[in-house]
N, C-alpha and C positions, 0 to 999 in steps of 0.2 A: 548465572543459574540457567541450566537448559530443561525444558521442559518438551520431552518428545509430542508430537502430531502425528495425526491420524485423521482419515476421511470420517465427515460430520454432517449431519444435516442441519438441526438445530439445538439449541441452548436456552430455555426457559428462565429468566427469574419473574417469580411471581411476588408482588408487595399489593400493597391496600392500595388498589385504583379507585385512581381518579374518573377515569374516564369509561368510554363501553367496551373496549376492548384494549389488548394487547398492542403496545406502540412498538412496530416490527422494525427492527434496525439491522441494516445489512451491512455485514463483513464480509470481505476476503483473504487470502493470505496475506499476511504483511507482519511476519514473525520478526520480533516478540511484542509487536503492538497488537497485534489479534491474530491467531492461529486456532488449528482443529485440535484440542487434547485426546489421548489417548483413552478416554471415556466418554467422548460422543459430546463435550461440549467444548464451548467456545473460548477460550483463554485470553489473555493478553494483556498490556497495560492499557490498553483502550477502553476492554471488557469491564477493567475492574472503574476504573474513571466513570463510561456511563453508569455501571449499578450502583455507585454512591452518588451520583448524580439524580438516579429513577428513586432513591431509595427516601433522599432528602425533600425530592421534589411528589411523592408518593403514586410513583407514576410505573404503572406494570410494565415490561417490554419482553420483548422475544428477539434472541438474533436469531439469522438468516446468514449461513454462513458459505459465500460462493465464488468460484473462480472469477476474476473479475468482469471477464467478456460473460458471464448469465451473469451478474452483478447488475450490470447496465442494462441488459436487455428487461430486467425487474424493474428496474429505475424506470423505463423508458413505457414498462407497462404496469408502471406503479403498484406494481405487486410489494411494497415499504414502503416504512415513510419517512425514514434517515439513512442517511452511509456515512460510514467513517473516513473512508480512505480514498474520497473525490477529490481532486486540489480544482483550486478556481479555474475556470479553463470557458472561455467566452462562448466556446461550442455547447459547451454542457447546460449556458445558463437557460435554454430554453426549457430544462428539465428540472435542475437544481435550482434552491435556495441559500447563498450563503452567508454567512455573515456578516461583521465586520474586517475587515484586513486587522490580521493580529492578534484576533482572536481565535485560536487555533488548538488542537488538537494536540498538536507535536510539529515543528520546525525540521523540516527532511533536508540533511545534507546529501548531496550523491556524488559519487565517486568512481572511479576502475578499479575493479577486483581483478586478481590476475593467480594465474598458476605457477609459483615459485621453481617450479620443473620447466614450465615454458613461455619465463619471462620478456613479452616482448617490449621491443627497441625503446618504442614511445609510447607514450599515453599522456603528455602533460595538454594535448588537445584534440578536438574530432579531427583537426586535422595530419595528427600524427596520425591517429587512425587510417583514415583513408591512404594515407600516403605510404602504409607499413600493410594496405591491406588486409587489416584483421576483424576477425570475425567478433562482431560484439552481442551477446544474447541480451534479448528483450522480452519485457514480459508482455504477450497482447492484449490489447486494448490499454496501456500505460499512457499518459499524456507526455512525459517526460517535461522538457521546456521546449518554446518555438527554437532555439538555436540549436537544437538537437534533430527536429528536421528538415531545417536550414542544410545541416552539413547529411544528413542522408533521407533525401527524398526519398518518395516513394517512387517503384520502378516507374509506372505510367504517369510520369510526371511532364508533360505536354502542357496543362498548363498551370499557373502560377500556385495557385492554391493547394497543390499537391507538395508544395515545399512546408505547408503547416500541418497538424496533429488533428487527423481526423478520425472518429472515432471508431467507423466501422471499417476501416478499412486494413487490408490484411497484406496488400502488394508491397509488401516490405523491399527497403533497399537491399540490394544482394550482400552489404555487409552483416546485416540483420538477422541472428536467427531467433525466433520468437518461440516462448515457454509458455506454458499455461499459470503457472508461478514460478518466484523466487526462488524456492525451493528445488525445483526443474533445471533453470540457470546456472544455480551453483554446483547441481551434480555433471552437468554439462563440461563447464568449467575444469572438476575437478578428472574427471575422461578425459582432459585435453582435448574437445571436440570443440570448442571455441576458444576465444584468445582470451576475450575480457567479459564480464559481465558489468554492466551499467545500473549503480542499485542503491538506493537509501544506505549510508553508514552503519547504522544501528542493525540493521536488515541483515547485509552483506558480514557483519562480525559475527553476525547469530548464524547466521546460515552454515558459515563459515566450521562454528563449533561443533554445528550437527553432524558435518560430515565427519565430524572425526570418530562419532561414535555410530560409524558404518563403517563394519569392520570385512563388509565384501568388498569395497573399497580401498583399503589398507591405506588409511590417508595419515600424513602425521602433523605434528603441531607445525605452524605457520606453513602449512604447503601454497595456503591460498589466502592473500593477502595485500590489501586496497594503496594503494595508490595516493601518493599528499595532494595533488592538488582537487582543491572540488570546481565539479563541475556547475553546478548551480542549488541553488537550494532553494526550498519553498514551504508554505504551510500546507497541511491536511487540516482543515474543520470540521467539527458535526452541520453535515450539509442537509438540506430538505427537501422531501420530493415532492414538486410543487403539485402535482397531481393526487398526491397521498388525499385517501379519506377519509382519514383522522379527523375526529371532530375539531376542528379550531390548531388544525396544525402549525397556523407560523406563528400563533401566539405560543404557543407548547413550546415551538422551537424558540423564541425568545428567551422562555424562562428557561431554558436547558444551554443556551449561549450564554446568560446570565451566570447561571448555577457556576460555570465551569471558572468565570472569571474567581467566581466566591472561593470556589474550592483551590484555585492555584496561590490564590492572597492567605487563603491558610493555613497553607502548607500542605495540606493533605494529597496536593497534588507531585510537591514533590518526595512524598513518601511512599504513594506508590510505583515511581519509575524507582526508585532507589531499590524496591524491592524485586525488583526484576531486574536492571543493569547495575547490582552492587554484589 
């Protein structure tokens, strides 16, 4: 099911609080686990997960719905008090909160997208990559894994530490060309103006779909299309912004780490991706 997007600011659900105010949860793009819908609210399988989540646990929220680079700059000036779409990343834990390993949101495979017009040679590793010199789009501020800036540091890499995933930095390797989203990427992609795009499974099939229904693009079925082997995969959690001023925030976030285990043993958890990737 595709469900088009559009620029958003925020998405309100109101339920009988708990608390004094609105627990502000910050999204970005990361279609079809959370996107901007074409009525100015916030969508996704993520979206609907937290609202029976706030809904069981009687707990008001608001998303905050932004590209990911003001994501983190939010995070960072605690303007929320949750993200969805943070993976554990040892940089970040000076800001975040997360939870247990396993306890997770959604389980992200990643893979190569490619343009079936201009299929290149390799891709079963970074370093076919390099060695075929193609251009791979990335989305900035993404952590991706350490062995993915192992194999493309950043330009001003003099010393070591430039070979890991750091957060503000923008000096991308010259294979690198950086999107503001997913979304960006895959039309990139589909111009032939990069080789591969580097992206969540789930993400890259959806994206994928969208463009077919951009018809200044005249794209047709399978033009663009991922790649067997994966590259790494990792969890996304409901993450805590340790600075949030939510009243009694990490205990909040415990019962909303709880809540999630309750609801995936119930099932409910797998009926609502069913209803989005069935």
């Amino acid at each position: 099911m595709i469900r088009r997007a559009a620029v958003f600011i925020t998405s309100i659900m109101v339920i009988q609080a708990s608390f004094g105010r609105e627990l502000v949860i910050l999204t970005d793009p990361f279609p079809p686990w959370q996107f901007a819908a074409a009525d100015g609210a916030v969508q996704g399988i993520n979206i609907d997960l937290l609202q029976l989540i706030a809904k069981n646990l009687q707990i008001e929220i608001r998303f905050k719905h932004q590209p990911w680079t003001r994501a983190w700059v939010s995070v960072k000036r605690a303007e929320a008090d949750i993200v969805l779409s943070a993976s554990r990343k040892k940089s970040r834990e000076r800001y975040l909160l997360y939870p247990e390993l396993g306890n997770d949101l959604w389980l992200s495979r990643y893979v190569f997208f490619y343009n079936t017009h201009n299929q290149p040679s390799g891709m079963d590793s970074y370093q076919d990559v390099i060695d075929n010199n193609l251009a791979v789009c990335i989305v900035n501020g993404y952590s991706y894994q350490q062995s993915f800036w192992q194999a493309f540091p950043y330009t001003d890499n003099v010393a070591a530490q430039y070979n890991k995933y750091t957060p503000d930095r923008r000096d991308y390797n010259q294979l690198l060309t950086p999107a503001k989203d997913p979304e960006m990427c895959f039309k990139l992609l589909a111009k032939q103006r990069v080789d591969l795009v580097i992206s969540d499974h789930t993400i890259g099939q959806y994206e994928a779909k969208k463009l077919k229904l951009n018809v200044d693009l005249q794209f047709q079925p399978g033009d663009i299309v991922s790649h067997d082997t994966t590259l790494f995969a990792k969890g996304y959690p409901i993450s805590v912004v340790k600075k949030s001023s939510y009243p009694d925030i990490e205990n909040v976030a415990k019962q909303l780490w709880q809540e999630l285990i309750v609801i995936k043993n119930s099932g409910a958890y797998q009926k609502i991706m069913d209803s989005w990737l069935k």
